[in-house]
Residue, then its C-alpha position, 0 to 999 in steps of 0.5 A: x096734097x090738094x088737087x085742082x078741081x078744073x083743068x086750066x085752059x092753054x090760053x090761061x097757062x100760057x098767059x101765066x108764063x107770058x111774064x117769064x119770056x127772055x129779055x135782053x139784058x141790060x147794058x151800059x158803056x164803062x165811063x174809063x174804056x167805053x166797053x159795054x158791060x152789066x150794071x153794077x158789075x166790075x168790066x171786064x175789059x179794065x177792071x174797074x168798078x165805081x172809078x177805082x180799079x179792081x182787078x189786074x190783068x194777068x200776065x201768062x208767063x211762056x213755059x221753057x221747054 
């Protein structure tokens, strides 16, 4: 396995992981309830994706004791 011939500096591994800092992400409003959600991804607060509803919503149903 090779090995390195000169020792990096800190600087130097440092500007290496600069690019790898957390971002926020990216966030745009549902165009049927207006809830913030991730692009390209189904809202979680209607379920919908691209204008047609996707998942329902689950009823709990109370357990008879």
């Amino acid at each position: 396995m090779p090995t390195q011939k000169r020792r990096h500096s800190k600087s130097r591994v440092g500007s290496h992981w600069h690019s790898r800092k957390l971002r926020q992400p990216a966030l745009s409003t549902c165009p049927q309830c207006g809830a913030l959600r991730l692009p390209h991804t189904v809202c979680t607060g209607c379920g919908s994706y691209k204008g047609s509803t996707v998942l329902t919503e689950k009823k709990k149903e109370k357990k008879r004791a």
